[in-house]
ZASEVO-116498 format. One record per residue (C-alpha): x, z, y. Coordinates in steps of 0.25 Angstrom, whole numbers, plus 2048, in hexadecimal, padded with zeros to 3 digits. Layout:
BEGIN
XZY;...
This chain:
BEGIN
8E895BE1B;8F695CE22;8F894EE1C;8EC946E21;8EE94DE2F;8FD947E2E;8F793AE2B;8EC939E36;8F793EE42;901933E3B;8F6928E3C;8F292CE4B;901929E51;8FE91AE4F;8FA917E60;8EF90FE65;8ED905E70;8E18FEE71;8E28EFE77;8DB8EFE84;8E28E3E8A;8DE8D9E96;8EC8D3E95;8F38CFE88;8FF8D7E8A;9008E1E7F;90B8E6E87;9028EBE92;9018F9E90;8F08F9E96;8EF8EEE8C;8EC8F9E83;8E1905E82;8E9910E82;8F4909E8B;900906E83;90E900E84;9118F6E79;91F8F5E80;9258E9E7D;9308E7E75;92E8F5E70;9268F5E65;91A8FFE63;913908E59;907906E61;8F9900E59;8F38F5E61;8E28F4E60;8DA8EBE62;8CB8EDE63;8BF8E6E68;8C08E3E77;8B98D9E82;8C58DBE8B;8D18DCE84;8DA8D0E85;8DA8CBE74;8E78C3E75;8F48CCE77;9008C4E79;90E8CAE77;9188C5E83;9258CBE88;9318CBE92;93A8C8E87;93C8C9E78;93F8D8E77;9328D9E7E;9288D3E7A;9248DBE6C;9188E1E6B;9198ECE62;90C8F3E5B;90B900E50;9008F6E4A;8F28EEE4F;8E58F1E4E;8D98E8E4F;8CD8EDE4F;8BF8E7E49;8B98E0E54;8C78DDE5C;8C78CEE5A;8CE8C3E5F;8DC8CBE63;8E98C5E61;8F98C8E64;9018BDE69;90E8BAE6D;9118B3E7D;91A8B3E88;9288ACE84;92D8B4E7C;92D8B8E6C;9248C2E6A;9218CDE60;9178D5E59;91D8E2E52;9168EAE49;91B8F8E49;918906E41;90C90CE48;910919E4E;90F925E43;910918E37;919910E30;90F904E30;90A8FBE3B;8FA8F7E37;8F38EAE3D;8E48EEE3A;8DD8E1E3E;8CE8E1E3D;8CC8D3E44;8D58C6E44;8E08C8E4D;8EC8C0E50;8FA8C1E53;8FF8B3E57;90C8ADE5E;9088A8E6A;9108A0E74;91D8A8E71;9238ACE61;91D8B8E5B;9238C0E53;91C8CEE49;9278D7E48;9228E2E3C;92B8EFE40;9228F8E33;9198F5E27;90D8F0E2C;8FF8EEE27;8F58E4E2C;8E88E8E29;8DF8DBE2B;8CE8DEE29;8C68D5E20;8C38C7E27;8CE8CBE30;8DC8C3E35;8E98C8E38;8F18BDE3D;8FE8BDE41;9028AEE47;9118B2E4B;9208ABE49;9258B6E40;9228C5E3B;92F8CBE38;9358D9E37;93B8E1E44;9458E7E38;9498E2E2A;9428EEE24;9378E9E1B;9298ECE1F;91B8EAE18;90F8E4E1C;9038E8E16;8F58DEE18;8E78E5E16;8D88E5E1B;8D48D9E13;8D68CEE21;8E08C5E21;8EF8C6E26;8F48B7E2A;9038B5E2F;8FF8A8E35;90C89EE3C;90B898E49;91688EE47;91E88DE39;929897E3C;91F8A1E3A;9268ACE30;9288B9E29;9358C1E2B;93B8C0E1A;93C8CEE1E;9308D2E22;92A8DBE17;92D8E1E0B;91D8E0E07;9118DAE0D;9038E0E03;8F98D9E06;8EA8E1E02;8DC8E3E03;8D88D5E03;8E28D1E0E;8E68C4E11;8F48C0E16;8F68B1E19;9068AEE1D;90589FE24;91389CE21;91B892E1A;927899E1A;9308A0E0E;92E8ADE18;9208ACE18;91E8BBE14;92B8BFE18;9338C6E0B;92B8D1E05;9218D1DFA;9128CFDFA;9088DADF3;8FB8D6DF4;8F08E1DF0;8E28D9DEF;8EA8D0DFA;8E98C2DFE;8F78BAE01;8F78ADE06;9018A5E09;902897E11;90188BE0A;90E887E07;917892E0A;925897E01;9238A6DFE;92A8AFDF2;9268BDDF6;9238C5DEA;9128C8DEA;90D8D4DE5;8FF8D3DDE;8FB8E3DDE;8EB8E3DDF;8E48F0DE1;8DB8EEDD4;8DC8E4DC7;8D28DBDCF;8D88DBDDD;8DB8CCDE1;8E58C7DE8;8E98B9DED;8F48B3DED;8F18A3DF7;8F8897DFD;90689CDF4;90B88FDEE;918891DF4;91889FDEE;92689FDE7;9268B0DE3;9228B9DDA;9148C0DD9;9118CCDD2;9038CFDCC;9018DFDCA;8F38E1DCC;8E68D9DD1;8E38CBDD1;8EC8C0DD6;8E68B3DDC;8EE8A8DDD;8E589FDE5;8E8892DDA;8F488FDE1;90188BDDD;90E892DDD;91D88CDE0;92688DDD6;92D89CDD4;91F8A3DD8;91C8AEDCC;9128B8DC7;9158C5DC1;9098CDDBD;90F8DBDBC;9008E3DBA;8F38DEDB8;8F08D3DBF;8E68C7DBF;8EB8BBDC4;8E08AEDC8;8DE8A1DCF;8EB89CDC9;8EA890DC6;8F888BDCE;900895DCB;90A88DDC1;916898DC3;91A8A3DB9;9138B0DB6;9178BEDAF;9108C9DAA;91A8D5DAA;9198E0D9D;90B8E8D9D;9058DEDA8;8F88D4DA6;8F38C9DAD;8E78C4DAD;8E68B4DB1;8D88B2DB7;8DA8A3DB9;8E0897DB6;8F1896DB3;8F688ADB9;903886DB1;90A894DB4;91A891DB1;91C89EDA6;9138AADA3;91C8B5D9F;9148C1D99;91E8CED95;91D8D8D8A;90E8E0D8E;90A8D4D96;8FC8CED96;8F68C1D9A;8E68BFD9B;8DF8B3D9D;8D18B6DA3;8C58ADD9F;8C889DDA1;8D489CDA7;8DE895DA1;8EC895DA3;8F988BDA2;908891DA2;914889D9E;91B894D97;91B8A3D92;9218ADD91;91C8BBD88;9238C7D84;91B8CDD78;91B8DCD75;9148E5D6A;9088E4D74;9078D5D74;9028D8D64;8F68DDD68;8F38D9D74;8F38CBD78;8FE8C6D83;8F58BAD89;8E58BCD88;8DB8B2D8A;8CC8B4D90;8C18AAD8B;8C489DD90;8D189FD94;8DE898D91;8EC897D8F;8F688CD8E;90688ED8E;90C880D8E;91A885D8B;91F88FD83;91C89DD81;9288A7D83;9288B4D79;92F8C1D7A;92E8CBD71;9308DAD79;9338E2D6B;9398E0D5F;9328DFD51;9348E3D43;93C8D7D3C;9368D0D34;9288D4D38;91E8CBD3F;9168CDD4E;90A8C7D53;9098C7D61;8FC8C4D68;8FE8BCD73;8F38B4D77;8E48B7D75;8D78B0D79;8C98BAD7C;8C08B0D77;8C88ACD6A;8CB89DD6B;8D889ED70;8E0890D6E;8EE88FD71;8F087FD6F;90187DD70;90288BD6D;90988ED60;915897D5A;91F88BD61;91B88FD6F;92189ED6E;92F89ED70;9358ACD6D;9418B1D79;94F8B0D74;94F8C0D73;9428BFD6A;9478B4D63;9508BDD5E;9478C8D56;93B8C1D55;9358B3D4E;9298ACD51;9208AAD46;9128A4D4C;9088A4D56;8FA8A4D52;8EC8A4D59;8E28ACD50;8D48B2D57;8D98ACD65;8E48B3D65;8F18AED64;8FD8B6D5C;90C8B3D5D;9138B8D4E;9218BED4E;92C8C2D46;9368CCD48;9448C8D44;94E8D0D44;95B8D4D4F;9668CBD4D;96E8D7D4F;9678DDD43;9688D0D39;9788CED3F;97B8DDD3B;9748DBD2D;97D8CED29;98A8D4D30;9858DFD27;9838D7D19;9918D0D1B;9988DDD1D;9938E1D11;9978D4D0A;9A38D6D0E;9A68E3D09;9A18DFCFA;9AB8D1CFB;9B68DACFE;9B28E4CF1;9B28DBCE9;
């Protein structure tokens, strides 16, 4: 009980101030309901809130004497459901700046937006300054858009941004220098159906953190250069998130839970998948870079592969083709365990197909018995007619380590499932110390005799 009264006091530090203006100063302290000084230059902890008015001013424009003072500093905005048509802008001849500080009693600054609301670069640049992690909660249908010449950090300390609410987020550049401070967050997670759209053809595009999206939508513009790592870390198995307008997307994306759309785009070169999880992974018909399914992971391919560069699967890996789709990669790359005996590395639903054009990579994870013979299942078909035209004991080429205790001895399709047979030969260190073994031997009997 102690704990939740601690809570509620925390929660009720955060001050208020109603927007009652019939200027568009926000400087003007009876601009606000209860009067407050957004002093300039100084920065505030302040939450500014909109509601719905007949007589309030909607268009706030941020001026000033002179750079240090022309900030307009809040603890976080609030626009309520029936608020429309407010916006922030920047004016006067001077930059301006937005900063978005801790609310008082937090460590976080929100932007709970329940109708589209704007804040643009006017007449005069226009800067966000982000001064504590922040979360911008857009409602469903909703927009947040923020039109200004560069959002950047006060400090070089890294900062989150967190998008929720299901609406949309758009960064959206007035003129082309439009950018993200590299610096600017260590994370932005994007969630709850929420969309961010960063109109920007810039490498900076989303500054220098990583992307988690958790049942998110990330769209980039058309375009652009980005290589920031994107985190696929859906709520549930079928939580879907979608990845649009990427083709310049040059970085690594990691699958650990949910469903990853890739909006049949193509990717430049460099661009990766790792599925480290469970993950399902569709409209991929462009995606012609490599993927990897790390040890103990599984992925599931619910459309069409279009000429992916290598499909590397480790020890424990699994790959599941899902009803019809069929799937073109130039190259594999599979690490066989005791598992892969039983239980098949690649499976095929009904319908479904699978075509490696070059060859297929193997690396055995343990070592055998010499002399004796493994079958390793590693591709099977559920409807039983599996038929691997080009696929023979040729294609498999062993690594130089496996080459070294293992032989390949065939690969054969029985039932729909195809089998990969080999032998254990064995160490070279063994067979070396059993001849250097023999000769000493020999030549203690020559010298006997």
């Amino acid at each position: 009980m102690l704990f939740c009264g601690l809570a509620l006091a925390s929660s009720a530090l955060a001050a208020e101030a109603i927007w009652t203006g019939t200027t568009n100063n926000p400087f003007t302290s009876s601009n606000w309901t209860p009067n407050t000084n957004f002093a300039q230059g100084t920065g505030s902890s302040t939450v500014a809130v909109f509601e719905q008015s007949p007589s309030a001013i909607k268009g706030l424009v941020v001026t000033g004497g002179d750079k240090v003072n022309s900030a307009f500093g809040v603890g976080g905005i609030v626009v309520k459901e029936g608020a429309t048509g407010y916006t922030i802008s920047s004016g006067g001849g001077y930059g301006r700046y937005l900063i978005l500080n801790a609310a008082a009693g937090s460590s976080s600054c929100l932007l709970d937006i329940n109708e589209d609301f704007r804040i643009f670069k006017n007449s005069t640049s226009f800067q966000m300054v982000i001064n504590s992690d922040v979360e911008m909660k857009v409602a469903a249908g909703k927009t947040l858009t923020i039109d200004v010449g560069l959002v950047s950090l006060n400090t070089q300390t890294t900062k989150e941004i967190t998008l929720s609410g299901g609406g949309n987020v758009t960064f959206a550049p007035v003129t082309s220098t439009h950018t993200l401070s590299t610096s600017l967050v260590d994370n932005w997670t994007i969630k709850d159906g929420t969309t961010l759209t960063v109109k920007n053809n810039t490498a900076n595009a989303f500054g220098s953190g990583k992307i988690t999206l958790q049942n998110g939508i990330l769209n980039a513009y058309a375009g652009s250069t980005f290589s920031n790592q994107i985190i696929i870390a859906g709520t549930t198995d079928t939580s879907v998130n979608t990845i649009k307008n990427a083709t310049g997307y040059t970085g690594s994306l990691i699958l650990q839970k949910g469903i990853l759309d890739l909006n049949n785009q193509d990717f430049a070169n460099g661009a990766t998948i790792t599925v480290n999880g469970n993950g399902t992974i569709t409209n991929a018909s462009g995606f012609n870079q490599s993927i990897t399914v790390t040890n103990g992971s599984t992925l599931d391919l619910a459309s069409n592969l279009g000429n992916a560069t290598s499909l590397l699967v480790s020890s424990g890996g699994k790959v599941n083709l899902q009803a019809g789709v069929n799937a073109v990669v130039a190259s594999m790359s599979l690490s066989l365990g005791m598992d892969s005996m039983t239980n098949p590395v690649l499976s095929l639903k009904t319908g479904s197909s699978l075509d490696c054009t070059g060859l297929i990579i193997i690396d055995i994870d343990f070592m055998g018995v010499a002399g004796q013979e493994y079958t390793f299942n590693i591709i099977s078909s559920e409807d039983g007619t599996l038929s691997l035209d080009g696929w023979d004991k040729d294609k498999f080429v062993l690594t130089e380590e496996s080459l070294k205790n293992w032989n390949t001895i065939s690969f054969d399709v029985t039932n729909g499932s195809g089998y990969l047979t080999l032998q254990a030969i064995p160490e070279p260190t063994t067979a070396t110390l059993s001849l250097f073994g023999l000769g000493a031997l020999l030549l203690r009997r020559r010298r006997t005799i």
